[in-house]
PDB file of N, CA, C and O in Angstrom, chain B, residues numbered from 101:
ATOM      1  N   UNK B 101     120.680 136.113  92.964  1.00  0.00           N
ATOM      2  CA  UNK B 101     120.759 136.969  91.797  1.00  0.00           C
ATOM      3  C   UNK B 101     121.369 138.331  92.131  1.00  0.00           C
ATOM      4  O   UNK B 101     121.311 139.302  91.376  1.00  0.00           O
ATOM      5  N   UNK B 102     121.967 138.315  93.348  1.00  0.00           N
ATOM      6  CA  UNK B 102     122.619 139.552  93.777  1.00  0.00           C
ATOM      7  C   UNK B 102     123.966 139.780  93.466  1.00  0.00           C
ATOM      8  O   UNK B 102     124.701 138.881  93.874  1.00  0.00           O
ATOM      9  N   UNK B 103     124.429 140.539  92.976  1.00  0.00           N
ATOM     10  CA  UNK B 103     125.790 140.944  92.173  1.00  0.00           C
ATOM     11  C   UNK B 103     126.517 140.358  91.510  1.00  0.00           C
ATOM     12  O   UNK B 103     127.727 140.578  91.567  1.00  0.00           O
ATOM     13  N   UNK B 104     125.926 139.341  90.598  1.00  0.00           N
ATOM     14  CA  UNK B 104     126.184 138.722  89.600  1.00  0.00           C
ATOM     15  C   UNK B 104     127.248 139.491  88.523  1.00  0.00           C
ATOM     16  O   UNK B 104     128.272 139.103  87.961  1.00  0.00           O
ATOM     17  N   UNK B 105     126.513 140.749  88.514  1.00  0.00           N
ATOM     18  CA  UNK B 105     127.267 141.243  87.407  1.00  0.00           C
ATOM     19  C   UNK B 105     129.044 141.650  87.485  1.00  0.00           C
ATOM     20  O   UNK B 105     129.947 141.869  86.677  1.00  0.00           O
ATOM     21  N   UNK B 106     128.855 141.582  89.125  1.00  0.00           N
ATOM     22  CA  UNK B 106     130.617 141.892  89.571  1.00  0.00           C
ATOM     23  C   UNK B 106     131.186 140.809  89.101  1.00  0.00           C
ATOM     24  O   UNK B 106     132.295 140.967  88.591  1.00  0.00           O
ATOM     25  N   UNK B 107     130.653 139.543  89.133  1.00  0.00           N
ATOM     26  CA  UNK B 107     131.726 138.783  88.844  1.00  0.00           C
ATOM     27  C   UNK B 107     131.791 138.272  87.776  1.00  0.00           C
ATOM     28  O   UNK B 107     132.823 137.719  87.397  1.00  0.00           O
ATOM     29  N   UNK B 108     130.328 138.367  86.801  1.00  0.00           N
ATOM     30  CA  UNK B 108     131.004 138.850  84.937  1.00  0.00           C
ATOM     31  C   UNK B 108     131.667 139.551  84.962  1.00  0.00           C
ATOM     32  O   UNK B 108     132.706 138.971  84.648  1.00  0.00           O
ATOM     33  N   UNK B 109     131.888 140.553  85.132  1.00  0.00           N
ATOM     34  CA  UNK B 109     132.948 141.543  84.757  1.00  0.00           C
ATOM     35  C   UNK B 109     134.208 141.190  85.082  1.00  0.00           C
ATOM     36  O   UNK B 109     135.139 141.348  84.292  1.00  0.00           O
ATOM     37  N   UNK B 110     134.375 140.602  86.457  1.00  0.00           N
ATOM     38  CA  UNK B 110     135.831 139.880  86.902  1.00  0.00           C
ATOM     39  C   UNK B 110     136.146 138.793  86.013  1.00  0.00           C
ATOM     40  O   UNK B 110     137.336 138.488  85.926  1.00  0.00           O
ATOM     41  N   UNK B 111     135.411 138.235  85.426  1.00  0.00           N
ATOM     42  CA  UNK B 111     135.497 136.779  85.145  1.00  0.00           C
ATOM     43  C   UNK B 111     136.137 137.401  83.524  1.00  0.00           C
ATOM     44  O   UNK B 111     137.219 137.015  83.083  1.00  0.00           O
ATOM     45  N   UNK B 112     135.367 138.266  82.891  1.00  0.00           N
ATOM     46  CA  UNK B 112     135.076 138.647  81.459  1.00  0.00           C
ATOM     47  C   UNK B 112     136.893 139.112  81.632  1.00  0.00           C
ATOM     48  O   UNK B 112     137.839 138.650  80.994  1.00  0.00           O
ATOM     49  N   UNK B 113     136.907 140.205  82.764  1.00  0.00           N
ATOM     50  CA  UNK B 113     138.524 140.643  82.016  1.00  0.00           C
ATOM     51  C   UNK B 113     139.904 139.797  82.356  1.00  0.00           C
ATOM     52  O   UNK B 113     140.960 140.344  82.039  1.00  0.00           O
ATOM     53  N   UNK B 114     139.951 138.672  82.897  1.00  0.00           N
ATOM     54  CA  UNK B 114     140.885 138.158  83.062  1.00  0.00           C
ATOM     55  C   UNK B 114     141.243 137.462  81.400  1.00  0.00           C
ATOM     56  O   UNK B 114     140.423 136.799  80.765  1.00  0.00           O
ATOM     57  N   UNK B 115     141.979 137.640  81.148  1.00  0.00           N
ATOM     58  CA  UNK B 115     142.533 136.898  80.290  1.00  0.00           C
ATOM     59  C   UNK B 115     142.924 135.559  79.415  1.00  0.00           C
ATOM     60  O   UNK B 115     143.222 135.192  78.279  1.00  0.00           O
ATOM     61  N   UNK B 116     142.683 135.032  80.941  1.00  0.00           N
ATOM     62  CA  UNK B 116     142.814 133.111  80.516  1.00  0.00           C
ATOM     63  C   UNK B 116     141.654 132.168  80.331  1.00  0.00           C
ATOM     64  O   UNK B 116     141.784 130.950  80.213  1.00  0.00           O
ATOM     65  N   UNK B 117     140.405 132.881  80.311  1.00  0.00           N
ATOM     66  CA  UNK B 117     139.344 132.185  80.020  1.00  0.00           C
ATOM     67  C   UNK B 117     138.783 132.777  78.689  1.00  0.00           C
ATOM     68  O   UNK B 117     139.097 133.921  78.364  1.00  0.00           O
ATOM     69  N   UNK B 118     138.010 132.066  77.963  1.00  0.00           N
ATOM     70  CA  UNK B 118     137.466 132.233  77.132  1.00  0.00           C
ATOM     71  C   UNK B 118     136.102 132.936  76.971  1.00  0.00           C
ATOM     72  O   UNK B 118     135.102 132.226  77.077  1.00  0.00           O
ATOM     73  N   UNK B 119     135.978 134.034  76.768  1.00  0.00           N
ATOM     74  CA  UNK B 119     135.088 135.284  76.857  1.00  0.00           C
ATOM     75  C   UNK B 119     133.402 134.921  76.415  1.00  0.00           C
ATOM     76  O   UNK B 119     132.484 135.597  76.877  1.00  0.00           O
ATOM     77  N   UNK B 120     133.152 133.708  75.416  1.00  0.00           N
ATOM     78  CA  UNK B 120     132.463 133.489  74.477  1.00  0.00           C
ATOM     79  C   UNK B 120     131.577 132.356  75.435  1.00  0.00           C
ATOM     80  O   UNK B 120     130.352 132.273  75.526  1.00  0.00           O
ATOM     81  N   UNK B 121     132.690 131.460  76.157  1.00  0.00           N
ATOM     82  CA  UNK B 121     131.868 130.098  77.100  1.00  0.00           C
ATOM     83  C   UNK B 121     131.770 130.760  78.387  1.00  0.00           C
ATOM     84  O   UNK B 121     131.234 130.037  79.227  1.00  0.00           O
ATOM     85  N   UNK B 122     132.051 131.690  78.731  1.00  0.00           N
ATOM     86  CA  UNK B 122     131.923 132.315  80.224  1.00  0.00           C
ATOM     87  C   UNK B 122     130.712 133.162  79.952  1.00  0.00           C
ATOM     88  O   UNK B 122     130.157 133.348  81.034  1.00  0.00           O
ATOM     89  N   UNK B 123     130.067 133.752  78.987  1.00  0.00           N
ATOM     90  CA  UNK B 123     128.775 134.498  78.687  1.00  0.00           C
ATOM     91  C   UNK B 123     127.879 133.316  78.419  1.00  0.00           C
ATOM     92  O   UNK B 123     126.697 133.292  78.762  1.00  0.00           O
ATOM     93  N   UNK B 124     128.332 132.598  77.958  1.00  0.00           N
ATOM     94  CA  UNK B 124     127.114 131.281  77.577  1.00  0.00           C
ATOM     95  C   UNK B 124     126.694 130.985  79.149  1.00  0.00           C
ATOM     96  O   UNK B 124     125.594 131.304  79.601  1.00  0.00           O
ATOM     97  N   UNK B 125     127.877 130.235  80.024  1.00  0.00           N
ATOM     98  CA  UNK B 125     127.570 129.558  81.039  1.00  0.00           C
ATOM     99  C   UNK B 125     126.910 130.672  82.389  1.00  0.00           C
ATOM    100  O   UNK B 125     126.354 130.296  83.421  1.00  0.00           O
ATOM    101  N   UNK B 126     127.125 131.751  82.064  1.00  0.00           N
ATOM    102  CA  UNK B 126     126.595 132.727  82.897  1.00  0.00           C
ATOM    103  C   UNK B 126     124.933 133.241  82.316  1.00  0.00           C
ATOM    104  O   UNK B 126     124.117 133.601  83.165  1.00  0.00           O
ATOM    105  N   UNK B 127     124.774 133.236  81.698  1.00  0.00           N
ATOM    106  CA  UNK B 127     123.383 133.088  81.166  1.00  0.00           C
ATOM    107  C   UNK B 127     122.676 132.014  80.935  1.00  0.00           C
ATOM    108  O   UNK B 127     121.448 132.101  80.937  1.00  0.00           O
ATOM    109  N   UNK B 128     123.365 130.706  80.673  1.00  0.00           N
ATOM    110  CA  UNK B 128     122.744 129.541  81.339  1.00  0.00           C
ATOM    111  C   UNK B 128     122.311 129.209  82.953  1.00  0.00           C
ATOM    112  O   UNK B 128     121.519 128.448  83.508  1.00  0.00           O
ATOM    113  N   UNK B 129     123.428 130.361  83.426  1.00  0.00           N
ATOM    114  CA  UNK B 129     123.272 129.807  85.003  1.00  0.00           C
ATOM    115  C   UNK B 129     121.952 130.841  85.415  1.00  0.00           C
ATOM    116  O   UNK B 129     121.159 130.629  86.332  1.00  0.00           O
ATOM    117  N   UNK B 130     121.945 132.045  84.458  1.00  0.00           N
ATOM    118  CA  UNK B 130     120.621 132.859  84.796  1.00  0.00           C
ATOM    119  C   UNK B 130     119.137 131.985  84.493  1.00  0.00           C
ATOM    120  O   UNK B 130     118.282 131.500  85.235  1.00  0.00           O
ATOM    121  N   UNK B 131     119.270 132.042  83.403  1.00  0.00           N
ATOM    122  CA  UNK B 131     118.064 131.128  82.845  1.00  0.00           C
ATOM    123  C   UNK B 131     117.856 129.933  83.639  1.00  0.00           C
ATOM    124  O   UNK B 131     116.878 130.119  84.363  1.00  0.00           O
ATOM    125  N   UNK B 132     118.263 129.012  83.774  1.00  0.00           N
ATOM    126  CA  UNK B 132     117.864 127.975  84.447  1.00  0.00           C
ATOM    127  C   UNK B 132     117.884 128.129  86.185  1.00  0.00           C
ATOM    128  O   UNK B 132     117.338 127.301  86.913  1.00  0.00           O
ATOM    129  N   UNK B 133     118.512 129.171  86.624  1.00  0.00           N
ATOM    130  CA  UNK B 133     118.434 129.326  88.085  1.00  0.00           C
ATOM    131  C   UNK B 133     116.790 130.351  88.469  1.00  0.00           C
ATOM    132  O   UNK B 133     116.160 130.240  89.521  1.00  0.00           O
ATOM    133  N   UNK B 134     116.464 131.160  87.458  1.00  0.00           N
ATOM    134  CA  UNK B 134     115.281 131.930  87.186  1.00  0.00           C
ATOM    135  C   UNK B 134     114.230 130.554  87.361  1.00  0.00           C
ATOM    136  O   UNK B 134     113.444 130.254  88.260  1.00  0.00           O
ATOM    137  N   UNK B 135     114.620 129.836  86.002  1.00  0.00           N
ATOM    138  CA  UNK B 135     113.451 128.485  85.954  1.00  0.00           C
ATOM    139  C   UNK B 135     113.362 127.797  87.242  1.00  0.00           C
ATOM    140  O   UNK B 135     112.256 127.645  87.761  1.00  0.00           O
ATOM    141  N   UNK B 136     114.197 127.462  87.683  1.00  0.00           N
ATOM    142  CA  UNK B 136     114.186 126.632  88.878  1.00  0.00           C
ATOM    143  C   UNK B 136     113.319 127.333  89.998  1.00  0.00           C
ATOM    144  O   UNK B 136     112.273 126.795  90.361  1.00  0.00           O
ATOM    145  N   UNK B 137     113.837 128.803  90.677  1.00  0.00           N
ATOM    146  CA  UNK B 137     113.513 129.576  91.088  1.00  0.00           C
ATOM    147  C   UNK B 137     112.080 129.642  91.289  1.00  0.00           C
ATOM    148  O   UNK B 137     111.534 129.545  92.388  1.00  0.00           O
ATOM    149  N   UNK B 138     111.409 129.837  90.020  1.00  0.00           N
ATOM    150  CA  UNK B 138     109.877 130.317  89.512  1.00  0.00           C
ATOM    151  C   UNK B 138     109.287 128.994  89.415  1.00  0.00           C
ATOM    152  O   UNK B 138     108.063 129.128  89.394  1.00  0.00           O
ATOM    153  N   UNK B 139     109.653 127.689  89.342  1.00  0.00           N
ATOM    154  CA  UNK B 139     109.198 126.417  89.737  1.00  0.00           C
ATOM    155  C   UNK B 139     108.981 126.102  91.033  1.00  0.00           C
ATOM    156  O   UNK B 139     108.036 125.381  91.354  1.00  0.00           O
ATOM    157  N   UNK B 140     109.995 126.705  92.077  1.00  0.00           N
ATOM    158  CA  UNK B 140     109.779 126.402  93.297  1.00  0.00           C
ATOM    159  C   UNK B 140     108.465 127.035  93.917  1.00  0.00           C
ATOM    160  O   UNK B 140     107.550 126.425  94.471  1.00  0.00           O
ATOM    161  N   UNK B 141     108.597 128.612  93.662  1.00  0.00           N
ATOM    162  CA  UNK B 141     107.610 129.576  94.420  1.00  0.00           C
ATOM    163  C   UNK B 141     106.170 128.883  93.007  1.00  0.00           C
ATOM    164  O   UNK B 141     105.563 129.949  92.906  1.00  0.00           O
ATOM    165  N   UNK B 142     105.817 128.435  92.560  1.00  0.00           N
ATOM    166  CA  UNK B 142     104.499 128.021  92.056  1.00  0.00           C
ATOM    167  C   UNK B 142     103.935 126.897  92.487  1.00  0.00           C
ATOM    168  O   UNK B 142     102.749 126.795  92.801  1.00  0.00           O
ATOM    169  N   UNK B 143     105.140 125.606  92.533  1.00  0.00           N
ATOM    170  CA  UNK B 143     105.174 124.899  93.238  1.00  0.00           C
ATOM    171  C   UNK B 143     104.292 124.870  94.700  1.00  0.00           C
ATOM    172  O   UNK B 143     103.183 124.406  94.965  1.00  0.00           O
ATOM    173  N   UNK B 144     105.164 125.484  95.403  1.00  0.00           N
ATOM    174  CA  UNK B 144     104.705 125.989  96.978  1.00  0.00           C
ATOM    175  C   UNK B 144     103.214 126.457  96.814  1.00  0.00           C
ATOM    176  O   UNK B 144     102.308 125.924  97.455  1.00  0.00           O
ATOM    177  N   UNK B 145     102.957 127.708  95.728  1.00  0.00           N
ATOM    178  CA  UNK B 145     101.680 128.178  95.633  1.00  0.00           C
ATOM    179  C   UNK B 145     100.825 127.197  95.191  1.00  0.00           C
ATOM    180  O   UNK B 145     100.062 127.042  96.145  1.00  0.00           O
ATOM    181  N   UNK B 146     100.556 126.586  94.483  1.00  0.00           N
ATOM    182  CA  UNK B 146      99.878 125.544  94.320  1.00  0.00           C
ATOM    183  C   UNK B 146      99.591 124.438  95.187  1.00  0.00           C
ATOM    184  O   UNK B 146      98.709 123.599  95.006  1.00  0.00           O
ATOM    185  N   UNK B 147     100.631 124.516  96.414  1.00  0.00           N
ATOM    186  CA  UNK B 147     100.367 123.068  97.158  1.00  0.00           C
ATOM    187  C   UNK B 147      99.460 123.770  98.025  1.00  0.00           C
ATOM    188  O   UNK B 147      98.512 123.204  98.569  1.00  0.00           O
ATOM    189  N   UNK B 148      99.761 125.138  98.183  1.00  0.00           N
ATOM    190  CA  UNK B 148      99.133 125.797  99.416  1.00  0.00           C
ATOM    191  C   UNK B 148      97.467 126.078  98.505  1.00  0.00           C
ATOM    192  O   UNK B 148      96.748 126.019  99.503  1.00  0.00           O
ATOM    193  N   UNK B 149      96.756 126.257  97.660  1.00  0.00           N
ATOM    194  CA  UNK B 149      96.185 125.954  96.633  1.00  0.00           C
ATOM    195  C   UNK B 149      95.119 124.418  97.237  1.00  0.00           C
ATOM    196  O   UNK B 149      94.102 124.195  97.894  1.00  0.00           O
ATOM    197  N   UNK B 150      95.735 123.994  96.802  1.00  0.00           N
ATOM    198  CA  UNK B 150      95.266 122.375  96.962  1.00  0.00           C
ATOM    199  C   UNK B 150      94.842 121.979  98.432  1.00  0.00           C
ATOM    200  O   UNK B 150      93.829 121.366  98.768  1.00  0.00           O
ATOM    201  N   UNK B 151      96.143 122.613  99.455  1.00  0.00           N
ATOM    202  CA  UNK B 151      95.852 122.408 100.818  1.00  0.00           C
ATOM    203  C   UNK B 151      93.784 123.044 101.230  1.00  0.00           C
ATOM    204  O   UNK B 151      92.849 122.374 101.669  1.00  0.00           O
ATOM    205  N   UNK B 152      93.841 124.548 100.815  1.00  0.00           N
ATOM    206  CA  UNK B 152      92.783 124.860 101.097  1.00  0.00           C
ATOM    207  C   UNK B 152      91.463 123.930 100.441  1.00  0.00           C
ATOM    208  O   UNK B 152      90.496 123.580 101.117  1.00  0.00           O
ATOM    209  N   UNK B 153      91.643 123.627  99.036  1.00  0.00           N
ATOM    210  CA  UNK B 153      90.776 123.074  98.867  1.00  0.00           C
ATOM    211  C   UNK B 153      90.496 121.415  99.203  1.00  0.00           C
ATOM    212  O   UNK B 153      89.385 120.884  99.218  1.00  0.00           O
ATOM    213  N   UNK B 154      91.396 120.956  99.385  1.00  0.00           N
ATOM    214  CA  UNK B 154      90.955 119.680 100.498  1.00  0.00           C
ATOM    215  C   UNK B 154      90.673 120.210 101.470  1.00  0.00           C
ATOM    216  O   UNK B 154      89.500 119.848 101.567  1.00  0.00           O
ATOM    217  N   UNK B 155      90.972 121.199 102.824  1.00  0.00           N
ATOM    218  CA  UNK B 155      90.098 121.462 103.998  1.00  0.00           C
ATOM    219  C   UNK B 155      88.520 121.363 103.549  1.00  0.00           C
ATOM    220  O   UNK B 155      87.631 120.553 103.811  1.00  0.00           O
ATOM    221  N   UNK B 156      88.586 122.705 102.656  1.00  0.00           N
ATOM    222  CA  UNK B 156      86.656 122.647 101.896  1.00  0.00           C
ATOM    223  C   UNK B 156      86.046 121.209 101.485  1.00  0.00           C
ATOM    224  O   UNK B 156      84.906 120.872 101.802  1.00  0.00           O
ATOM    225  N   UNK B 157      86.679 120.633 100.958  1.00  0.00           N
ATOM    226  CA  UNK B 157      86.333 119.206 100.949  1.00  0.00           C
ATOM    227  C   UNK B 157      85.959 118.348 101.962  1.00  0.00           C
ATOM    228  O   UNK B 157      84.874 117.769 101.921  1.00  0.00           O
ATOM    229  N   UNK B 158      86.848 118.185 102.986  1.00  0.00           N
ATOM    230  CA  UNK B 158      86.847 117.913 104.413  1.00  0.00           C
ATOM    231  C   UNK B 158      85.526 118.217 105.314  1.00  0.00           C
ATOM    232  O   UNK B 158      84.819 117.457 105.975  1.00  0.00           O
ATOM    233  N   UNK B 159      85.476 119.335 105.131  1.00  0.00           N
ATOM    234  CA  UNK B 159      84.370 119.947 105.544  1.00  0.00           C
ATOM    235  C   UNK B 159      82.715 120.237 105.329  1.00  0.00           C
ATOM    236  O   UNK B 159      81.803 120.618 106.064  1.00  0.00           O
ATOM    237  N   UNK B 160      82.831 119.869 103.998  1.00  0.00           N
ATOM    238  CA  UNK B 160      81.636 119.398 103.480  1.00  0.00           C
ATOM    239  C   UNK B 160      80.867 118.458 103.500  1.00  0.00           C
ATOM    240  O   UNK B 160      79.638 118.402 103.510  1.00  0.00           O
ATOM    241  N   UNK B 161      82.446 116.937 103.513  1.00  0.00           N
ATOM    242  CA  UNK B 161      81.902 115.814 103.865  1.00  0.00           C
ATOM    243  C   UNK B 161      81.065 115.668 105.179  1.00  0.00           C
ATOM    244  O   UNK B 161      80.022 115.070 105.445  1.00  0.00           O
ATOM    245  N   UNK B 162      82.131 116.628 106.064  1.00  0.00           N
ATOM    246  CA  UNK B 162      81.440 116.525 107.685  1.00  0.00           C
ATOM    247  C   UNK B 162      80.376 116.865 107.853  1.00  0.00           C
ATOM    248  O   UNK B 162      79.558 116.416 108.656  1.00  0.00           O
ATOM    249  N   UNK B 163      80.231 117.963 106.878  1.00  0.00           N
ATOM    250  CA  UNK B 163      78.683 118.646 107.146  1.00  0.00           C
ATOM    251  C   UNK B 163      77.727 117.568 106.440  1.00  0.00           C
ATOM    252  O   UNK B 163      77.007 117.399 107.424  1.00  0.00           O
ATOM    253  N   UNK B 164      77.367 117.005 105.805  1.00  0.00           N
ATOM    254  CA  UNK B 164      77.066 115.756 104.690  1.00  0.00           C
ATOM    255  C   UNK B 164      76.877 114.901 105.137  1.00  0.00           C
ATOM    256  O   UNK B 164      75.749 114.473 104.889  1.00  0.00           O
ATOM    257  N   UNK B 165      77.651 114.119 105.978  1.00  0.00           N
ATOM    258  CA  UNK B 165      77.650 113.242 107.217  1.00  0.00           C
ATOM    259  C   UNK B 165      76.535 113.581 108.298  1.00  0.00           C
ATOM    260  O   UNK B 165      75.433 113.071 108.505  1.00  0.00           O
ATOM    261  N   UNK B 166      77.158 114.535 108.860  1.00  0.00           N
ATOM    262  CA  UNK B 166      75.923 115.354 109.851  1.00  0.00           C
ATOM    263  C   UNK B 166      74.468 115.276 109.480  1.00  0.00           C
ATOM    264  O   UNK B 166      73.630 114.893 110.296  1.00  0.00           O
ATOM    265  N   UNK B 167      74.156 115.645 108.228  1.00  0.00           N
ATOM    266  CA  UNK B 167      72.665 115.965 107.294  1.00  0.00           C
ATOM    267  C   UNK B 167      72.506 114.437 107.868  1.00  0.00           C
ATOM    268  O   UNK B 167      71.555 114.028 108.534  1.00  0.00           O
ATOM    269  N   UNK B 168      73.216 113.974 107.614  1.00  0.00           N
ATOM    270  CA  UNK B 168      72.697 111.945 106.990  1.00  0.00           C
ATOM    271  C   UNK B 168      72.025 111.873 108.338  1.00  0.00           C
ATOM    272  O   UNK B 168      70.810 111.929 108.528  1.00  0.00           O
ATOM    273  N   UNK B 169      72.857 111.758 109.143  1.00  0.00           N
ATOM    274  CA  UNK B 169      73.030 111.120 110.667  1.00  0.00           C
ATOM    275  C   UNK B 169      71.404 111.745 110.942  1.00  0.00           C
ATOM    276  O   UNK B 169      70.440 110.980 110.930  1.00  0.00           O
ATOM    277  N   UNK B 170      71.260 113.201 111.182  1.00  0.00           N
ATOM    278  CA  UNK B 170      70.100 113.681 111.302  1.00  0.00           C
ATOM    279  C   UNK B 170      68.863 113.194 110.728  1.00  0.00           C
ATOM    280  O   UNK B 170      67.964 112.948 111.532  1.00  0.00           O
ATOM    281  N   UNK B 171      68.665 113.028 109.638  1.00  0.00           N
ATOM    282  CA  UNK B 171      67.590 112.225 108.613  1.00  0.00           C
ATOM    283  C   UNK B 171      67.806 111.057 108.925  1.00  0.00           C
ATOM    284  O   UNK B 171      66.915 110.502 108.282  1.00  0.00           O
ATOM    285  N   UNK B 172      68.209 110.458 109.317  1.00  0.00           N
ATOM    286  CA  UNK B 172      68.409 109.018 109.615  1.00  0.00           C
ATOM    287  C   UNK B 172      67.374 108.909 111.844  1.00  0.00           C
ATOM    288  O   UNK B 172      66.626 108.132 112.437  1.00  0.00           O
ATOM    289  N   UNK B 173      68.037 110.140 112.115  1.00  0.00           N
ATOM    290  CA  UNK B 173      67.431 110.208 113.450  1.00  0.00           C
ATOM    291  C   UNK B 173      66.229 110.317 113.381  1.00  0.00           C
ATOM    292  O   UNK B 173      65.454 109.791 114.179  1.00  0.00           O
ATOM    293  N   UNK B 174      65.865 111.092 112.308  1.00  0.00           N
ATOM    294  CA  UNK B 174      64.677 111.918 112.453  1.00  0.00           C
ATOM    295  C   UNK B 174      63.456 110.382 111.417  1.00  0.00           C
ATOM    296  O   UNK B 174      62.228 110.347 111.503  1.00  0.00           O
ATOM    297  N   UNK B 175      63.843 109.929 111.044  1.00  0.00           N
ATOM    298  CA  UNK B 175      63.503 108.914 110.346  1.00  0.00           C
ATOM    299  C   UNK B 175      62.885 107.751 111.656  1.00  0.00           C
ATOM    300  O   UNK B 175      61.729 107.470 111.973  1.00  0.00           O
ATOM    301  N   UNK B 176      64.028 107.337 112.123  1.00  0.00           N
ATOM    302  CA  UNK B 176      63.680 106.466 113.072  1.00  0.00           C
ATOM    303  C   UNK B 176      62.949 107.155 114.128  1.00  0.00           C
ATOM    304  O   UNK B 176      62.642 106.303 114.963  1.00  0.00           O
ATOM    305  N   UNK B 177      62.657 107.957 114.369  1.00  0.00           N
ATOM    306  CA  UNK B 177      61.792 108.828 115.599  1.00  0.00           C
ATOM    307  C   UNK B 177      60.547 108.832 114.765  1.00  0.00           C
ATOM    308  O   UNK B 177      59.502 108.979 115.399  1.00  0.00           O
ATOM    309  N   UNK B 178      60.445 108.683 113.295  1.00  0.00           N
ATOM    310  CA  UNK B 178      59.210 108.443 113.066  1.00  0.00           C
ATOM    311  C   UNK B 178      58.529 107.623 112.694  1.00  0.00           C
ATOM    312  O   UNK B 178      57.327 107.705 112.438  1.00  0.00           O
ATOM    313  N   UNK B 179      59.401 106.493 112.600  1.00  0.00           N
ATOM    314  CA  UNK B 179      59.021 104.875 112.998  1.00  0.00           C
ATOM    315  C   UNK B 179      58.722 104.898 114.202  1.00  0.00           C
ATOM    316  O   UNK B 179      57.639 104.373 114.460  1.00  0.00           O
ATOM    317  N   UNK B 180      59.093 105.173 114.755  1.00  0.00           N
ATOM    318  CA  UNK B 180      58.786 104.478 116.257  1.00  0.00           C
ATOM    319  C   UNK B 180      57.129 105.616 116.585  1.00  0.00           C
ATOM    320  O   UNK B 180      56.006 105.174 116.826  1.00  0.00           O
ATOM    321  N   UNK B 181      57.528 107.058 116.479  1.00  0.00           N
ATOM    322  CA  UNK B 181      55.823 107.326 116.649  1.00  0.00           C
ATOM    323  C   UNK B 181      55.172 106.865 115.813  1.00  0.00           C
ATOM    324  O   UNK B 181      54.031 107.314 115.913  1.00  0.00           O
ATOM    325  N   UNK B 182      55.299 105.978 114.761  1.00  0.00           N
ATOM    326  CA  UNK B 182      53.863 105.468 114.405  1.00  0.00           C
ATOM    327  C   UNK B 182      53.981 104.061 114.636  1.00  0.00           C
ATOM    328  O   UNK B 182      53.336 103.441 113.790  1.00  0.00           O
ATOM    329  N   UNK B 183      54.612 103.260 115.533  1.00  0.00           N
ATOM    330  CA  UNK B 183      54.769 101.841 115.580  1.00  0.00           C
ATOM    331  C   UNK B 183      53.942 102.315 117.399  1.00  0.00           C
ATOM    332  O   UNK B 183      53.145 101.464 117.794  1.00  0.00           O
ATOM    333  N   UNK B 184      54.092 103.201 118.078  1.00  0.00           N
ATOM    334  CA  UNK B 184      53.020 103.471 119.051  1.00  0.00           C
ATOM    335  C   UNK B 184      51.709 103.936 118.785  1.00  0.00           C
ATOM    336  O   UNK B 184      50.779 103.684 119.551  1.00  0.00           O
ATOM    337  N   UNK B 185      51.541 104.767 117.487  1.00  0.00           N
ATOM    338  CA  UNK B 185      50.024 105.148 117.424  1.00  0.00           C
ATOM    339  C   UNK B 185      49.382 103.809 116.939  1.00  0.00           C
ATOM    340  O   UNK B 185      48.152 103.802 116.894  1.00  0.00           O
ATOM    341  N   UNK B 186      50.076 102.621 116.553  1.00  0.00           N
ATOM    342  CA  UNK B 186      49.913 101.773 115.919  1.00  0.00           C
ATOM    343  C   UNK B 186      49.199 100.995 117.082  1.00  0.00           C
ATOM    344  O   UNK B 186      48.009 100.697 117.180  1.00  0.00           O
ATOM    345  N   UNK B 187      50.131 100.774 117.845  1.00  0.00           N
ATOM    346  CA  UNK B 187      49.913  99.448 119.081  1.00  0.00           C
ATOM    347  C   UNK B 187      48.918 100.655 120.370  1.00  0.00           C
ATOM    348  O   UNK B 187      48.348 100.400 121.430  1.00  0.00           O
ATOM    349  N   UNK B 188      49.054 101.565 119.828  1.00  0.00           N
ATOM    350  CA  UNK B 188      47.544 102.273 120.602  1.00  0.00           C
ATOM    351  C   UNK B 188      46.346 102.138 120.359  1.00  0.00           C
ATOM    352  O   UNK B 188      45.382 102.082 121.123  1.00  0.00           O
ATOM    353  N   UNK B 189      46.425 102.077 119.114  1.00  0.00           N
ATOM    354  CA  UNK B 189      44.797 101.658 118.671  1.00  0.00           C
ATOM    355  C   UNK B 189      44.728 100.345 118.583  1.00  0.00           C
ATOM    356  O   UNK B 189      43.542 100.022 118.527  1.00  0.00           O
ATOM    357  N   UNK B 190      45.590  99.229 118.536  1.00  0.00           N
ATOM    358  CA  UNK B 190      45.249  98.092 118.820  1.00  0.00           C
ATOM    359  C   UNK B 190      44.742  97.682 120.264  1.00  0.00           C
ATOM    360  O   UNK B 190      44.411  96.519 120.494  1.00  0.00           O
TER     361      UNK B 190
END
């Protein structure tokens, strides 16, 4: 978008083009190069967006996992002390 306007102006005073489709197509080329432009950088922001929140996701599961694994340890450690207080008093 840098010195665009030099070369409307070059373009505008030559003579053999048509003054009317050279302002159209130069403001088409603004507008849709803007759109494109502002699609890309949201684009990007959004993936980077998404990236963080799958890590947090990621990470939760792990921690979640972890909880399980633990309660699951801590579970069977207390089967087994009472499958000995059991066969003690027998």
């Amino acid at each position: 978008m840098e010195n665009w306007q030099t070369v409307l102006f070059v373009t505008m005073r030559n003579n053999n083009v048509n003054k009317f489709v050279t302002c159209i197509i130069y403001i088409s080329w603004i507008f849709i190069g803007n759109f494109i432009l502002l699609n890309l950088f949201l684009a990007i922001l959004l993936d980077s967006f998404l990236e963080e929140n799958d890590d947090e996701r990621d990470e939760h599961q792990i921690a979640e996992h972890k909880k399980q694994k633990r309660l699951r340890a801590f579970e069977k450690k207390k089967r087994k002390d009472a499958n000995t207080v059991y066969m003690s008093t027998n």
